[in-house]
C-alpha positions in Angstrom: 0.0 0.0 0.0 1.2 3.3 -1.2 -0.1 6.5 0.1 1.3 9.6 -2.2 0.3 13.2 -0.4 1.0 16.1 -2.3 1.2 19.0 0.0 1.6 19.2 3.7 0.9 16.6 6.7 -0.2 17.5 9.9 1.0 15.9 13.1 1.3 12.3 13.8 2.2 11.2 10.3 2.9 7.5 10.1 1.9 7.2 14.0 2.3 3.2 14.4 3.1 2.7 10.5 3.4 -0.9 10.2 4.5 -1.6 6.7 3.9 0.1 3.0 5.0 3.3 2.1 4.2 7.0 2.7 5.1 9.8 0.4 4.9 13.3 1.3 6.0 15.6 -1.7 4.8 19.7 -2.7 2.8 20.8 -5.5 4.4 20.6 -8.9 4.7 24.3 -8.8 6.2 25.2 -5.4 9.4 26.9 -6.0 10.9 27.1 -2.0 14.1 25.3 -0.6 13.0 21.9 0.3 15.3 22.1 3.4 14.3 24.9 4.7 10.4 24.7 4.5 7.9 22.4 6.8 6.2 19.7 4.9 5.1 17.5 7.9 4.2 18.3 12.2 5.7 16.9 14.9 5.6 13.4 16.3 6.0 11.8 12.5 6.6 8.2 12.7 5.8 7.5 16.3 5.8 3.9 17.1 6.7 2.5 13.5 7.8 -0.8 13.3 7.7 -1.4 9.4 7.5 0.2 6.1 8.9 3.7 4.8 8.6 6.8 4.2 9.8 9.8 1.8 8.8 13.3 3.0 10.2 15.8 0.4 11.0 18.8 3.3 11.7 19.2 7.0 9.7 17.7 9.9 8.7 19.0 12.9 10.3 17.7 16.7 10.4 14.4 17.7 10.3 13.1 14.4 10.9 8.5 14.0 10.3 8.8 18.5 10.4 5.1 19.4 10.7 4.0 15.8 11.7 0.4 15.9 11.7 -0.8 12.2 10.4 1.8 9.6 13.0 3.7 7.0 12.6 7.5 6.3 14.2 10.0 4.4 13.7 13.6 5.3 14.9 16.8 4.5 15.2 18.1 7.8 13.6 18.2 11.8 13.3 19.9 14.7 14.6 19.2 18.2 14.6 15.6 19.9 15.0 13.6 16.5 14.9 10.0 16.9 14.2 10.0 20.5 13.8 6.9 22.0 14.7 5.2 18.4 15.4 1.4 19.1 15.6 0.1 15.3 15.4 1.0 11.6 16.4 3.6 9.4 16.7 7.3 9.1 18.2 9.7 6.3 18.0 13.4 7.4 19.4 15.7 4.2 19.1 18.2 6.3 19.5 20.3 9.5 18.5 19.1 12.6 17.4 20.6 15.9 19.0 20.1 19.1 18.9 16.6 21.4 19.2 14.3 18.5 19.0 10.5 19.1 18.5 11.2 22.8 17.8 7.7 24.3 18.5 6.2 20.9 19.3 2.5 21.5 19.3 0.7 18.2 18.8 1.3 14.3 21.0 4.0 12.5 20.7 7.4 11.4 22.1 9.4 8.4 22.8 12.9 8.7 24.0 15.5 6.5 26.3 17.6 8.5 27.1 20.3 5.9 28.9 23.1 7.9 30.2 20.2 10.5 28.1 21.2 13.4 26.0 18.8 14.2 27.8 17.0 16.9 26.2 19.7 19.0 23.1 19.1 18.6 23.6 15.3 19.0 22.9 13.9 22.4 26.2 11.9 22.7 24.9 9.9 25.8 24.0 6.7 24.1 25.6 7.0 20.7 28.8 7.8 18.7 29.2 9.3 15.3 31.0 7.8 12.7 32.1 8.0 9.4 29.9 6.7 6.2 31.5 3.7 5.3 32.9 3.9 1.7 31.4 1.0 -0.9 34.9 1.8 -3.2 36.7 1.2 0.1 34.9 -1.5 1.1 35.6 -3.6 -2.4 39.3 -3.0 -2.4 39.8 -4.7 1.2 37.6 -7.3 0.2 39.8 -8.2 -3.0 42.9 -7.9 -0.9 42.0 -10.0 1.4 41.5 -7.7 4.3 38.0 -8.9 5.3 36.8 -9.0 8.7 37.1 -12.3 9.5 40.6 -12.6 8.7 41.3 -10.3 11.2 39.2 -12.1 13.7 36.8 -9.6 14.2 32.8 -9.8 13.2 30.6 -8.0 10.8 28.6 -5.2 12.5 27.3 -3.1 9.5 23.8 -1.8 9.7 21.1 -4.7 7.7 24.6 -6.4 6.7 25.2 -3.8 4.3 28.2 -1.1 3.7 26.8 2.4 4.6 27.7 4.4 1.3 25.4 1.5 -0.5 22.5 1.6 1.6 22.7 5.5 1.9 22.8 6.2 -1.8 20.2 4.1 -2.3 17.8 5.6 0.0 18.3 8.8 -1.6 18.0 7.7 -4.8 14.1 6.3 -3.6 13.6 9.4 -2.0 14.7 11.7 -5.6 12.4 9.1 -7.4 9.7 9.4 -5.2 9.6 13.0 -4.2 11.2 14.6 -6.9 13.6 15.8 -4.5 15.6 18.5 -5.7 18.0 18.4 -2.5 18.1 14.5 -3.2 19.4 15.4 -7.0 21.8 18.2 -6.1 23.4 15.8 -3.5 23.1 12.7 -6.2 24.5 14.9 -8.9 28.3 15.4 -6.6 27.8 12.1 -4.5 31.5 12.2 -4.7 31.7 15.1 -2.4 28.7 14.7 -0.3 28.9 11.5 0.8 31.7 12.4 2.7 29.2 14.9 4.8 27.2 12.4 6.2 27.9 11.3 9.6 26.5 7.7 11.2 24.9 7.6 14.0 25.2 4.8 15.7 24.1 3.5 19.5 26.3 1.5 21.6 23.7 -1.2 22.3 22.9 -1.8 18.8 26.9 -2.4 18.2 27.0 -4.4 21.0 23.7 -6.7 19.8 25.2 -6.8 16.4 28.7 -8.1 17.7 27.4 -10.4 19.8 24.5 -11.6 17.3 27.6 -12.2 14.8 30.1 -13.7 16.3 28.0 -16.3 17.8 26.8 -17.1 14.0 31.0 -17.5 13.9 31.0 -20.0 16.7 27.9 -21.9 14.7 29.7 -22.1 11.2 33.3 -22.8 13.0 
């Protein structure tokens, strides 16, 4: 099930969304800075444990609170972002307001950290930020044998996958979806944007994902 709004949401977008996809996108003829204009209220995705969701400008506070599963991209939110997030996926291509991932204890988020600041506005107490893994990287270890497991350690990327692959390709939903013009622009130089995103990641969701792969170690040892 696909819902596809064109124009503005109110609060409470998404509340509890449990699969399918949402789509929130302007009028054909708007001609404002995604990024910088309000497309959807606060509380956007509270509760989700499935499905996505594309929302073509910037949220309002406490966007993804106590999102356990769902995948969004948006172009910005307001103050406590991912609050109490304990799974899935968030892209913000965007600014953010302050207290980001306060309480967050699993799933990873995406930011676009243009002018650098956003580690102030990131609640640090349960997470760390970290670099966007590079696919090209990735690849060249791979073929020279520097894999993971031949240095003993496990594999503890986000749905198994590198970060620069999953990323781009969320974007590229969101630009097909939306139309995004602040998805295209970043699309158009991915060469120099990607490295502008920062990971956020929480400690307990490393710590599940190490311990969750290297007993799957033990099992194929």
């Amino acid at each position: 099930m696909t819902i596809d709004l064109v124009g503005e949401g109110n609060d409470y977008v998404g509340k509890g969304l449990s699969g399918g996809r949402i789509i929130v996108r302007p009028n054909a003829g708007f001609r404002g800075d995604t990024p910088a204009n309000i497309i959807i209220g606060n509380t956007v995705l509270y509760g989700a444990i499935e499905g996505e969701a594309f929302f073509a400008g910037v949220a309002g506070e406490r966007f993804a609170v106590r999102n356990s599963g769902a995948t969004s991209v948006v172009e910005g939110v307001g103050d406590h972002g991912c609050e109490y997030m304990t799974g899935g996926t968030v892209v913000v291509l965007g600014m953010t307001g302050r207290n980001f991932a306060a309480g967050m204890s699993g799933g990873v988020a995406y930011v676009l950290d243009e002018d650098g600041s956003f580690a102030t506005r990131c609640n640090m107490a349960q997470v760390a930020l970290e670099p966007v893994e590079e696919e090209i990287a990735a690849r060249k270890g791979s073929q020279a044998g520097d894999d993971l497991e031949s240095h003993g350690k496990v594999d503890v990327r986000h749905l198994g996958m590198v970060d620069e692959r999953l990323l781009k390709g969320l974007i590229e939903k969101h630009a097909g979806f939306t139309g995004s013009l602040q998805a295209r622009r970043i699309l158009d130089d991915w060469s120099t944007y990607r490295s502008r995103f920062v990971k956020v990641m929480p400690h307990e969701y490393r710590r599940a994902l190490t311990e969750i792969a290297a007993q799957k170690q033990l099992e194929a040892a």
